[in-house]
C-alpha positions in Angstrom: -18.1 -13.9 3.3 -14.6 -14.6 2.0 -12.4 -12.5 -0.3 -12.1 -13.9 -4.2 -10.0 -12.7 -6.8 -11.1 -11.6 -10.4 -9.9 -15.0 -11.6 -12.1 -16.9 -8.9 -15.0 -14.8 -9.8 -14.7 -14.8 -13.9 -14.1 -18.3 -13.6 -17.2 -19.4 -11.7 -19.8 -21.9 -12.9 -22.7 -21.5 -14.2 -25.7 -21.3 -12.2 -29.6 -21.4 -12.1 -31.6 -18.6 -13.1 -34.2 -19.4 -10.7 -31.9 -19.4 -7.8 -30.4 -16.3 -8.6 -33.5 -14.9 -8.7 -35.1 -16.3 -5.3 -31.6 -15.4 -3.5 -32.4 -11.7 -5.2 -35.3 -11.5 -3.2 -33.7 -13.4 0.1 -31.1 -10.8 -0.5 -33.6 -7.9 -0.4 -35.0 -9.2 2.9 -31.8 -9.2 4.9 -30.5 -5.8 4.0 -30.1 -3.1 5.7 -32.7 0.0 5.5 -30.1 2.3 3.4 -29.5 -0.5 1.4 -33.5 -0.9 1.2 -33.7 2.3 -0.2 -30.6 2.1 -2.5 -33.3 -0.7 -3.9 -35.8 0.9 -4.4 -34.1 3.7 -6.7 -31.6 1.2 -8.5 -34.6 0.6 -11.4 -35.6 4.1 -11.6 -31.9 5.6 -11.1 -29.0 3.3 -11.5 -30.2 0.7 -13.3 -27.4 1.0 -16.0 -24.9 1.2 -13.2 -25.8 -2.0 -11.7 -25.9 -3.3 -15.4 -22.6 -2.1 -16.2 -21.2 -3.6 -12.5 -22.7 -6.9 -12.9 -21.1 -7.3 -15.9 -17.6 -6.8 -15.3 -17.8 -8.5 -12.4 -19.4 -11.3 -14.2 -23.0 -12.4 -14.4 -22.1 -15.6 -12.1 -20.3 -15.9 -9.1 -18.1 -18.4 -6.8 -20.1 -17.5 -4.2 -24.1 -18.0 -2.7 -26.2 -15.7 -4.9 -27.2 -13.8 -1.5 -23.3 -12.4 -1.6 -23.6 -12.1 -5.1 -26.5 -9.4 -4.7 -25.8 -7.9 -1.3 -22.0 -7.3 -2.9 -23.1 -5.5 -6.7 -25.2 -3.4 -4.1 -22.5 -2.5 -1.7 -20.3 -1.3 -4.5 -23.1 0.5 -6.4 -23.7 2.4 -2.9 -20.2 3.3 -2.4 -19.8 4.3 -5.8 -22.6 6.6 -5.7 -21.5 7.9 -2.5 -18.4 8.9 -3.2 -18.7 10.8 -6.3 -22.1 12.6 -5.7 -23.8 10.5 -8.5 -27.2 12.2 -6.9 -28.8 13.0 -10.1 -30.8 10.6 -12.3 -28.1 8.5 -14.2 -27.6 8.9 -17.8 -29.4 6.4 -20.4 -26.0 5.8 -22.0 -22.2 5.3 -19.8 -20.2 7.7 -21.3 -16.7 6.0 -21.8 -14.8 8.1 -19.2 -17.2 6.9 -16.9 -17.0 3.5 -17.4 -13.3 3.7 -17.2 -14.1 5.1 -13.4 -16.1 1.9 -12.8 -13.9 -0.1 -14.2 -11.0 1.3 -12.1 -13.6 1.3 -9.2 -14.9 -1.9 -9.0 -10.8 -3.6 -9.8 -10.3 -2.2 -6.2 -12.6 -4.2 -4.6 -11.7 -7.1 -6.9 -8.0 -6.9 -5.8 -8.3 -5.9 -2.6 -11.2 -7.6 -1.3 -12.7 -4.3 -0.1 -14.9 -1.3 -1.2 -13.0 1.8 -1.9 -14.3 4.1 1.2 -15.0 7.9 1.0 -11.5 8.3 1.9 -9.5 8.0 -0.8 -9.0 9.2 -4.7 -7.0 6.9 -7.3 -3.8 8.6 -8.2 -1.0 7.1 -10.7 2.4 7.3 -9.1 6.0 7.2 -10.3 9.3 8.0 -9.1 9.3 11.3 -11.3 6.2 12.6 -9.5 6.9 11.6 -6.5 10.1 13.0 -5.9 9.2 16.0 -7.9 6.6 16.8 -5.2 9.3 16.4 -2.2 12.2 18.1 -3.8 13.2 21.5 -2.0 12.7 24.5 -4.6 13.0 27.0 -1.8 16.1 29.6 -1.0 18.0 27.9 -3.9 21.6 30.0 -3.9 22.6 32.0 -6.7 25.4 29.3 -7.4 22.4 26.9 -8.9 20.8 29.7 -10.7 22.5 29.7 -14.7 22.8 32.9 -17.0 19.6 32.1 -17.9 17.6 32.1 -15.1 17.3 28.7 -14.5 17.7 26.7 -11.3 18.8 23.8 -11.3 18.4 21.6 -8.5 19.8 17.8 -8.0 18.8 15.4 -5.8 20.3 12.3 -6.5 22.0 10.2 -9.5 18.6 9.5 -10.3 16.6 12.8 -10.3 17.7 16.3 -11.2 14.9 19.2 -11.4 15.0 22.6 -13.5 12.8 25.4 -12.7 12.6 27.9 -15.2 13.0 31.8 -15.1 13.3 30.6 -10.8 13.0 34.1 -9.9 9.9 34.5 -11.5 8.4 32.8 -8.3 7.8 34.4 -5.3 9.6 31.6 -3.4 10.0 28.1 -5.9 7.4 25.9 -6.4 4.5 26.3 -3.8 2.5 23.3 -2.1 -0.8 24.6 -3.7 1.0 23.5 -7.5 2.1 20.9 -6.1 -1.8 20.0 -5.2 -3.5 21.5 -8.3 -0.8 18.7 -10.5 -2.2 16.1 -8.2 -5.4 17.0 -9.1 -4.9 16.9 -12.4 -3.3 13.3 -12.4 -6.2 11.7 -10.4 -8.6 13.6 -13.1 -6.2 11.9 -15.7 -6.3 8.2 -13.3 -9.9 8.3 -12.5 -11.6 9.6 -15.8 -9.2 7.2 -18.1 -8.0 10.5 -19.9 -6.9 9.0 -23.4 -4.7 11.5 -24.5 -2.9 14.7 -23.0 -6.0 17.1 -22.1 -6.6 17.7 -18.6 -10.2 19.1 -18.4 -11.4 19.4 -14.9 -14.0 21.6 -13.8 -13.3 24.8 -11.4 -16.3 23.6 -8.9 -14.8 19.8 -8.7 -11.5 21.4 -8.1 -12.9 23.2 -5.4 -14.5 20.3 -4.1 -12.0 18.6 -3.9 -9.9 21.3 -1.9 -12.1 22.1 0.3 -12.0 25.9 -1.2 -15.0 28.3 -0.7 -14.0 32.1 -2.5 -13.7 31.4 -6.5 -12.2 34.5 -6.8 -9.5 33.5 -4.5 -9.1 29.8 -6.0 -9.5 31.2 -9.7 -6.2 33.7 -8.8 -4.4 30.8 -7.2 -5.0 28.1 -9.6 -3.6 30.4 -12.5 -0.3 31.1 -10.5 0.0 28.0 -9.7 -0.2 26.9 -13.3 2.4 29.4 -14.5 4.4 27.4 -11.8 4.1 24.2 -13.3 5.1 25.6 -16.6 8.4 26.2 -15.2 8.7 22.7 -14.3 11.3 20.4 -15.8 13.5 17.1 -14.5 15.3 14.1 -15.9 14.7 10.8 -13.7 15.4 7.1 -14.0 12.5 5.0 -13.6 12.2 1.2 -12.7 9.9 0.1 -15.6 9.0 -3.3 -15.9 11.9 -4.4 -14.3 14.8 -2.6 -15.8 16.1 0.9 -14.9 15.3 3.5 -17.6 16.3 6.9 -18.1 13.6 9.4 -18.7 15.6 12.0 -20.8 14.3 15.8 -20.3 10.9 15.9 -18.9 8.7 19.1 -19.3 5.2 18.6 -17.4 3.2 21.5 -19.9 2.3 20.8 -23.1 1.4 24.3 -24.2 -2.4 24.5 -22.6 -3.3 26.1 -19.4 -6.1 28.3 -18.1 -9.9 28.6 -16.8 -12.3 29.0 -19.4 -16.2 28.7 -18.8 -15.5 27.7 -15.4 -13.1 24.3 -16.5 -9.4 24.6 -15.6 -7.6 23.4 -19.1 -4.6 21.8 -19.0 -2.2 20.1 -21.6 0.5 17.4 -20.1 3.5 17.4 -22.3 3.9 14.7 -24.5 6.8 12.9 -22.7 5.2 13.1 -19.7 1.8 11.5 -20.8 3.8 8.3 -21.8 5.1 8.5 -18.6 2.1 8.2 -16.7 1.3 5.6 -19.0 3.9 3.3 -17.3 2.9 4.6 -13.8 1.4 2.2 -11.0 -2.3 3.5 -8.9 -2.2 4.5 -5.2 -4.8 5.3 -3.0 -4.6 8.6 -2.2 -6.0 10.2 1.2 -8.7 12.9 0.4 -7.6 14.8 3.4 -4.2 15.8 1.7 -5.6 18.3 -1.0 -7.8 19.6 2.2 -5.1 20.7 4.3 -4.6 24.5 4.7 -0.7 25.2 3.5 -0.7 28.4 5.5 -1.4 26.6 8.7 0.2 23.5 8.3 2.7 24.1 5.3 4.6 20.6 5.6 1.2 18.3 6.4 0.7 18.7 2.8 4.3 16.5 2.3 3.9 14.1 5.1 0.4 12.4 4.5 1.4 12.2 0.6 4.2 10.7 2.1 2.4 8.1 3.9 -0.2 7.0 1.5 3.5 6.7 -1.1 5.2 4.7 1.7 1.5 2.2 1.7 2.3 1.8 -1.9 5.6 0.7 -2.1 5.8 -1.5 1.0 2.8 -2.7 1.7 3.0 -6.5 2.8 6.5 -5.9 4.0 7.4 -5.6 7.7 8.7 -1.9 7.4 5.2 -0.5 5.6 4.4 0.5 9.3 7.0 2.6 10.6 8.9 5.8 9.2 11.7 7.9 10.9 11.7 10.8 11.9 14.7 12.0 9.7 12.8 10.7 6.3 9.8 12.6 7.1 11.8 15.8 7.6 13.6 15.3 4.3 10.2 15.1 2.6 8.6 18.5 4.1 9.8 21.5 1.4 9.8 24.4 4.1 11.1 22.7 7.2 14.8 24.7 7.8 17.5 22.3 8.0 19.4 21.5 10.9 22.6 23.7 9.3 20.2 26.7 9.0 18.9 26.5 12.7 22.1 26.1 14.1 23.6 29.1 11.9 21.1 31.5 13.6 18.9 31.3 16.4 19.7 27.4 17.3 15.7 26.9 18.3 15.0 23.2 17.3 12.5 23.0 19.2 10.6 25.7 17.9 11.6 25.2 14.0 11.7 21.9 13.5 10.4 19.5 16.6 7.0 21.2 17.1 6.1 21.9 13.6 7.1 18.6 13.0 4.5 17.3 15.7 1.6 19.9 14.8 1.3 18.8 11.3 1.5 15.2 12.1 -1.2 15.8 14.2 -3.6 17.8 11.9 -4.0 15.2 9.8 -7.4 13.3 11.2 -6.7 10.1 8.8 -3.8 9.4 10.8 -3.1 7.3 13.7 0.5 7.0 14.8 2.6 7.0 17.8 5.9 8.3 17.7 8.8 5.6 19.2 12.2 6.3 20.5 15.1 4.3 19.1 14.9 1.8 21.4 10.7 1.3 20.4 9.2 3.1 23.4 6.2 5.0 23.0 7.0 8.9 23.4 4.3 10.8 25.5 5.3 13.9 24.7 8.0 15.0 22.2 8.3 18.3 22.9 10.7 17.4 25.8 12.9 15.5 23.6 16.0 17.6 22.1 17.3 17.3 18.7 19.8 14.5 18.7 16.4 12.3 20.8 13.8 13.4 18.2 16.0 12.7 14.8 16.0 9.4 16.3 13.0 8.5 16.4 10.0 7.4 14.4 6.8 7.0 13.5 4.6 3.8 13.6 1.2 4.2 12.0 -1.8 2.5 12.0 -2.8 1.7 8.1 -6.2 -0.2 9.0 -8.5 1.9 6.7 -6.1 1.5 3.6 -7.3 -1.3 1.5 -5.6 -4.5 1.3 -4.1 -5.6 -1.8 -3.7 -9.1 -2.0 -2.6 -10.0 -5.0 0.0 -7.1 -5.3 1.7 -8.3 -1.9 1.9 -11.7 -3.8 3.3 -10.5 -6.5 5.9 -8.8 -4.7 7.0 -11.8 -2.6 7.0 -13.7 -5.7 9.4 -11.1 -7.2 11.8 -10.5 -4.4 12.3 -14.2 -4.3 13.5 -14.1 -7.8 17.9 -13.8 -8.0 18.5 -10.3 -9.8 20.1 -9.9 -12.7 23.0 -7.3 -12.7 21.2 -4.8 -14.2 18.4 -4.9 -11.9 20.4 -4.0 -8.7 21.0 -0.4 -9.2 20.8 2.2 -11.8 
């Protein structure tokens, strides 16, 4: 079975009813027994989910009418699967959950594969992700105003504020950081029309692997007074031209549990800035990881599934140093605060490093020296070895994206105008 595109497939003759039919049942013969069983409910269950699928797909394909079947039930079966749909469907799609399907089945379309358990949708942007990368801890009283704010820049392009900073135990913890990511695949996947952020306490829960409500109800709340504080000014690359976000608040005035549904109101600005955002698949397995544990796993795999995004198609999408990973993980010391005290790198920076690279199940990787040799075991390497280094990592189970990688060698062999090369 070959890979189409959505133009291939929308722009497929017509063919015989008949056929189509007598391939169904050819179709049925040759599948497998979960797929027999998938089957068997899809009349009684699904039916307005395999309706709904084989019409955006398109009622006739460039392909035998056996791939034609076997695929709308492949998709329909993943779908299912990954969000739990295991009661009887509904008589009527509502229109957030059409706008899942939708964004669903365009995966497969583009990429040529089903979406596995493995991954949410999440829009992306340079604002979110270097908000979720940019350290908030031990900021000195210097970047702390009359006010109470801190105010923390990163580069020309990005400058955070964190309101009332002492307010927080220690700046912006990883758990926010997760409970905002949440909220934006809730906004990605559900096709969230305006700013409310609706997402129920048990899905959240789900969805962090978290067991004690009592627990998760406290930490969601303090984790929403954090993003309250939240504030930044970024340029972003938007349709081709660099643009200046202005003052960014992420709260727009709502936030709290009520009836067992966390309720949450993105501000304004930063609504129409998702708006403009591009989709990434994002690992499952981050929002799993225990912070306590492993508090910079947490910055590394969002990381990686960010770095899939950008570059994928490129020569580079497969290997990351060392020293880029370590800028990315919030409460990893530096290498100036390890040499002003105790001076153990090993200890502070290499094996944490290591440990939380290694926690992460979704990831296979080996770790190179600079001259591309595999390292064995990294913990024998000192500082000025290890910094050197870097990671090569095995994206296999990402989906591929055609048509995006096309897009971008079609851009980059475009001359840029002046404005385009920096802003």
């Amino acid at each position: 079975m070959h890979d189409l595109t959505r133009e291939e497939i929308l722009n497929a003759p017509d063919g015989d009813p008949e056929e189509n039919r007598q391939a169904d049942i050819k179709a049925f013969e040759q599948m497998t027994p979960g797929l027999i069983r998938m089957r068997e409910f899809i009349l009684g269950r699904y039916k307005i989910y395999f309706a709904f699928i084989d019409a955006e797909l398109g009622k006739v394909w460039k392909r035998t009418p056996e791939e034609k079947t076997m695929t709308r039930l492949l998709i329909l079966e993943n779908y299912i699967f990954t969000y739990k749909i295991y009661k009887k469907a509904p008589t009527v799609l509502s229109k957030e959950e059409q706008n899942r399907l939708i964004i669903f089945i365009d995966a497969y379309i583009n990429s040529g594969k089903l979406l596995t358990k493995d991954f949410y949708f999440m829009l992306q942007g340079k604002g979110t992700n270097t908000l979720t990368k940019t350290k908030t801890s031990f900021i000195p009283d210097q970047q702390i105003g009359i006010f109470g704010n801190a105010r923390i820049k990163v580069d020309d392009t990005f400058t955070l504020t964190i309101k009332d900073y002492r307010e927080l135990k220690n700046g912006i913890s990883t758990t926010a950081y997760m409970l905002l990511d949440c909220f934006v695949i809730q906004f990605t996947e559900t096709g969230t029309k305006d700013c409310s952020i609706r997402l129920p306490l048990k899905k959240y829960m789900e969805m962090r692997g978290l067991k004690d409500e009592k627990t998760a109800r406290k930490q969601i709340l303090a984790d929403i007074e954090a993003l309250r504080k939240i504030e930044y000014e970024a340029s972003e690359k938007i349709r081709g031209r660099w643009v200046r976000s202005g003052s960014v608040s992420l709260y727009g005035g709502t936030g709290f549990i009520k009836n067992s549904i966390i309720c949450f109101n993105f501000n304004v600005d930063f609504y129409n800035q998702l708006l403009n955002y591009k989709v990434m698949e994002y690992s499952k397995e981050t929002l799993k990881i225990n912070s306590n544990q492993h508090p910079h796993a947490y910055y590394f795999s969002r990381y990686i599934d960010e770095n899939y995004r950008l570059n994928e198609g490129k020569d580079r999408v497969h290997v990351i140093s060392i020293s880029t990973l370590i800028e990315k993980a919030q409460e990893l010391p530096s290498y100036e605060t390890v040499k002003l005290t105790n001076r153990n790198y090993k200890g502070r920076i290499i094996e944490p490093v290591i440990r939380d690279l290694d926690s992460l199940d979704q990831l296979y990787y080996d770790l190179l020296d600079k001259e591309g040799n595999i390292i064995d075991d990294p913990k024998e390497l000192n500082y000025e070895e290890f910094i050197a280094c870097k990671i090569k990592i095995d994206y296999a189970d990402y989906p591929i994206h055609k048509k995006r990688i096309a897009n971008k060698d079609k851009y980059s062999k475009k001359p840029r105008r002046k404005s385009e090369e920096k802003a």
